[in-house]
C-alpha positions in Angstrom: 10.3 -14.2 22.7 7.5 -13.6 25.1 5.8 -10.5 24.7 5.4 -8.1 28.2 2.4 -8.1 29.7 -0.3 -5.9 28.6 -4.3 -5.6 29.1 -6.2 -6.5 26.1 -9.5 -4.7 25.3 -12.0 -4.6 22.4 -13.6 -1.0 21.6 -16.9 -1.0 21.6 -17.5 1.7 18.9 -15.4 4.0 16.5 -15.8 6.2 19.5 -14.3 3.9 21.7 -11.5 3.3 19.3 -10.5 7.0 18.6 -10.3 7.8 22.8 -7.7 4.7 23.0 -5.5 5.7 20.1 -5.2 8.8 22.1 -3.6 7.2 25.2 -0.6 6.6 26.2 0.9 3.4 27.0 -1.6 2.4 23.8 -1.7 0.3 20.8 -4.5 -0.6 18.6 -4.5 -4.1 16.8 -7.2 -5.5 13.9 -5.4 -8.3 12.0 -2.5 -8.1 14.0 0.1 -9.1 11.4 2.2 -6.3 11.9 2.0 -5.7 15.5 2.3 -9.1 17.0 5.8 -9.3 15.5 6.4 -6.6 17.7 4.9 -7.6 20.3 6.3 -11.1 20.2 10.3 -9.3 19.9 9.7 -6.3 22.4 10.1 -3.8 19.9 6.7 -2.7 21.1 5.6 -2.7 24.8 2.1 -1.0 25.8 0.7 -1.0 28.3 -2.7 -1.8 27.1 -3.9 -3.0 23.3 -7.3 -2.3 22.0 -8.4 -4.5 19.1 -10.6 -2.5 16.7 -10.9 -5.1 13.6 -14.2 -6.4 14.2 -15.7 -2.8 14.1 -18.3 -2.3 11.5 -17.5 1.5 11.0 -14.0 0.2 9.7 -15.0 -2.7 7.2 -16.6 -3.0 3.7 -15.9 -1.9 -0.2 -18.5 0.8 -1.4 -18.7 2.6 -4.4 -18.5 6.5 -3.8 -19.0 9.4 -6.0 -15.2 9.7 -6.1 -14.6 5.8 -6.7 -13.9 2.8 -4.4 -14.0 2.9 -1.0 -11.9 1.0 1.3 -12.5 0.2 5.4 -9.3 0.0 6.9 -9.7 -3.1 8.6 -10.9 -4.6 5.3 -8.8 -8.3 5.4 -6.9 -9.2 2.0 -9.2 -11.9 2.0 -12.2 -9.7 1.6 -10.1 -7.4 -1.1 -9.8 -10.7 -3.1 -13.4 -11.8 -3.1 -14.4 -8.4 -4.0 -16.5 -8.4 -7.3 -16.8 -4.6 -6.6 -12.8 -4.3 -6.7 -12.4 -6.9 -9.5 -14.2 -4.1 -11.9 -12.8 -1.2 -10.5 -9.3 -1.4 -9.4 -7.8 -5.5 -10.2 -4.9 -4.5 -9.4 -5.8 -4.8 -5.6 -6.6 -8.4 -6.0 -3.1 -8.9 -7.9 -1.5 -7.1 -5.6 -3.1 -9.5 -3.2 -3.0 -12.6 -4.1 0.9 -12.2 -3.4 1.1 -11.0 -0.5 1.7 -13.7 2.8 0.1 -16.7 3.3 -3.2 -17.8 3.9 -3.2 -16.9 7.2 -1.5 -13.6 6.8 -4.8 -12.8 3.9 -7.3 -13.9 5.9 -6.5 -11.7 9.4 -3.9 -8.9 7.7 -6.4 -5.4 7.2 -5.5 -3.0 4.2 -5.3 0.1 6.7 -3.1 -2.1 9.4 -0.6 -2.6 6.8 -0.5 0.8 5.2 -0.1 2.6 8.7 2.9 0.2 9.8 4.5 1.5 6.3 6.9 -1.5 5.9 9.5 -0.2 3.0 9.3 -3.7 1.6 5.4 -3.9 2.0 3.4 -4.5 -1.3 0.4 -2.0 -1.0 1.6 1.3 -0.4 3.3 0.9 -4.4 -0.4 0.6 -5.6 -2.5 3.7 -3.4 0.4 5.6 -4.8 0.1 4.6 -8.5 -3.7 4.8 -8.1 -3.4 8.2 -6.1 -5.6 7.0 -3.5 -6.8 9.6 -0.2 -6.3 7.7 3.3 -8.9 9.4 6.0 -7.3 9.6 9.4 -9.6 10.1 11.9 -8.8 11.6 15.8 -11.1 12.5 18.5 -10.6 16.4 17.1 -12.0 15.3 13.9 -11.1 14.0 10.4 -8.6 15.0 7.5 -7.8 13.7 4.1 -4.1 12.9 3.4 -3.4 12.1 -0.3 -1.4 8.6 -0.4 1.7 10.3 -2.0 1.7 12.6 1.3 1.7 9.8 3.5 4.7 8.0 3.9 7.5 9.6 5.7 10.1 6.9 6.2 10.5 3.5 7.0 7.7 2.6 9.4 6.3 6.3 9.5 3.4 8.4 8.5 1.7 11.5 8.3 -0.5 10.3 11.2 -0.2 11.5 14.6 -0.5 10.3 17.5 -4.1 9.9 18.1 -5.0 9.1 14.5 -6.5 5.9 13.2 -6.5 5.3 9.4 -10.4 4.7 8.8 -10.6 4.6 5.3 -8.9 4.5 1.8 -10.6 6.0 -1.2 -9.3 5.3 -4.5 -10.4 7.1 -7.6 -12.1 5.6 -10.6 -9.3 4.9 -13.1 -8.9 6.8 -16.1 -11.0 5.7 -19.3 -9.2 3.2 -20.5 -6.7 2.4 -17.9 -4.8 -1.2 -17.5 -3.3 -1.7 -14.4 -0.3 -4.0 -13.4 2.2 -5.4 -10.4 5.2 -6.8 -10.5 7.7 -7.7 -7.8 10.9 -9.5 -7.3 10.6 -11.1 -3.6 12.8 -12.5 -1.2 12.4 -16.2 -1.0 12.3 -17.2 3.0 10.1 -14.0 3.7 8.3 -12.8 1.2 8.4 -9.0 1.3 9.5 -7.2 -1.9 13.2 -6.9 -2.5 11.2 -4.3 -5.5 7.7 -4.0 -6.2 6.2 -1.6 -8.6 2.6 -1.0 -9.4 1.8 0.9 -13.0 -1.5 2.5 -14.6 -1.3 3.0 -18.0 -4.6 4.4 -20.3 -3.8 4.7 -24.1 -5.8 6.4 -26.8 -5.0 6.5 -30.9 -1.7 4.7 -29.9 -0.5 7.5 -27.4 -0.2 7.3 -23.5 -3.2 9.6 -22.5 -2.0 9.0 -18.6 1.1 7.3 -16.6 1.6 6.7 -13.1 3.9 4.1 -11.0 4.7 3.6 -7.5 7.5 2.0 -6.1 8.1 -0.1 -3.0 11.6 -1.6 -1.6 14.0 -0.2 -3.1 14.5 2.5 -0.9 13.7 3.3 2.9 10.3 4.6 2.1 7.8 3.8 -1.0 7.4 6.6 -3.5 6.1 7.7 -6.3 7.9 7.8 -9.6 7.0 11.1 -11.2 8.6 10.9 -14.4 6.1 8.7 -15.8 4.2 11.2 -16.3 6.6 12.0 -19.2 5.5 8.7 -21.1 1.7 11.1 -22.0 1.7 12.0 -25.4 4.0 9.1 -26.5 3.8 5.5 -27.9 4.7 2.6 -25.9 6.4 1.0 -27.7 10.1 -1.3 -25.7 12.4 1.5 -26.3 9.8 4.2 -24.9 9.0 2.1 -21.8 12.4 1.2 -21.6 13.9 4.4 -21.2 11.3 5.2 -18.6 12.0 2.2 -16.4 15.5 3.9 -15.9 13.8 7.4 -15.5 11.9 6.2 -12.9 14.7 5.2 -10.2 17.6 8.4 -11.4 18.5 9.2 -8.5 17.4 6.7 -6.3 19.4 6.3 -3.1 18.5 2.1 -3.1 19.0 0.4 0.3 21.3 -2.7 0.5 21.4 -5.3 3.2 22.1 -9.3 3.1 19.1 -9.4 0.7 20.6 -7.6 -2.5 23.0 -4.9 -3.2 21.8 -1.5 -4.2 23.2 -2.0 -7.6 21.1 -5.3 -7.8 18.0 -4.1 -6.7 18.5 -1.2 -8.9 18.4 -3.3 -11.8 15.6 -5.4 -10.7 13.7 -2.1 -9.9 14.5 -1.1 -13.9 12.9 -4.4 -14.8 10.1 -4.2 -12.3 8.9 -0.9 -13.6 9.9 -1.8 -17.7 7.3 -4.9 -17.3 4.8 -3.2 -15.3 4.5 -0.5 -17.6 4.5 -2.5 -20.6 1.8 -4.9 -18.9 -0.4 -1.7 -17.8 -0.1 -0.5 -21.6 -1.1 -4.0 -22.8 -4.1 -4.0 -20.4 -5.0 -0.6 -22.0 -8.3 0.3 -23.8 
């Protein structure tokens, strides 16, 4: 399909940026892999769209006090070829490297994928294993909004209205840490039928500290908090087995034409068994 007509502009500044994501009739764009779709099927229609993805305010990796920062219209592309990101967090780049095509890595932006909060999307698994803090940014000012505090649903946030995600931080691992992903994906599209990202750190043989996120098994990624129970304990198959099936008690898993909830149940058990047990091996 066509998409309706609508003005396109490119802000001038942050400034510029923040005043258009508080108008109606609005919709900012950087890479514009999520909202073209949109655009293209008329499941969007503003009235204007105001590209912010060549603003400098919004790109870059730094190293903070805190750990690695993240502009949100960093491009996949740029996570990749990040040396900064290879040493601090790999599991960005192997998250990554899986995700679209080419073209998808080289225009797609970290922060426009987060905020469109795809269930099936790769990313939001990993800021939840790695705890990261997503600033949003308004005309009235900024806030931090922890990544397990930011997905509400499929295809919503914690942002309002006249928010733009601006920046991700996410912490310096903890000593030791090895970090994994793993995903099962549907073959024409892509996107994650289950994809779970793990950090694992081990000391003297015991799991000093455990975290995983989940995406696409159910209608909004989350964070598996029964990890947390692996501290203290070897990981050893059984150990990790037992929490793979911890992890998703519970779950209410969506089914479509894709997989059945049973099915994706299962693959989310084996998702979260291997990324755990590649996390643990990564370890030390």
């Amino acid at each position: 399909m066509i998409p309706a007509a609508f003005e396109y502009t490119r802000a001038r500044s942050l400034a510029d940026a923040l005043k258009a994501a508080g108008t109606r009739g609005t919709k900012v764009i950087a890479g514009g892999q999520s909202l073209v779709p949109l655009l293209r099927f008329r499941l969007a229609q503003p009235s204007v769209v105001v590209d912010i993805g060549h603003l400098p305010q919004l790109q870059g990796i730094k190293r903070a006090k805190q750990g690695t920062v993240i502009g949100a219209a960093t491009t996949y592309r740029d996570l990749l070829d990040s040396k900064l990101l290879h040493n601090t967090h790999p599991i960005i780049a192997e998250t990554t490297a899986g995700i679209g095509d080419r073209q998808v890595r080289n225009r797609g932006t970290i922060g426009g994928g987060l905020a469109h909060a795809d269930p099936a999307s790769d990313m939001p698994a990993v800021v939840l294993a790695l705890d990261a803090v997503l600033t949003l940014q308004s005309r009235r000012g900024k806030r931090s909004v922890p990544a397990r505090k930011f997905f509400k649903g499929p295809f919503a946030t914690a942002m309002k209205k006249d928010e733009l995600l601006t920046e991700i931080l996410l912490p310096f691992l903890p000593q030791g840490a090895g970090t994994a992903y793993e995903s099962f994906e549907q073959a024409a599209s892509g996107y994650a039928l289950v994809g779970v990202a793990a950090v694992v750190a081990v000391s003297g043989g015991a799991v000093t500290h455990a975290a995983v996120g989940i995406t696409g098994l159910a209608d909004t990624p989350f964070f598996a908090a029964s990890a947390a129970k692996l501290i203290g304990r070897t990981p050893n198959k059984e150990i990790l087995r037992a929490a793979a099936a911890a992890a998703v008690e519970g779950v209410s898993a969506n089914e479509d034409i894709h997989a059945s909830a049973e099915y994706r149940l299962h693959l989310a058990r084996v998702a979260v068994r291997k990324a755990l047990t590649t996390a643990a091996g990564r370890a030390g």
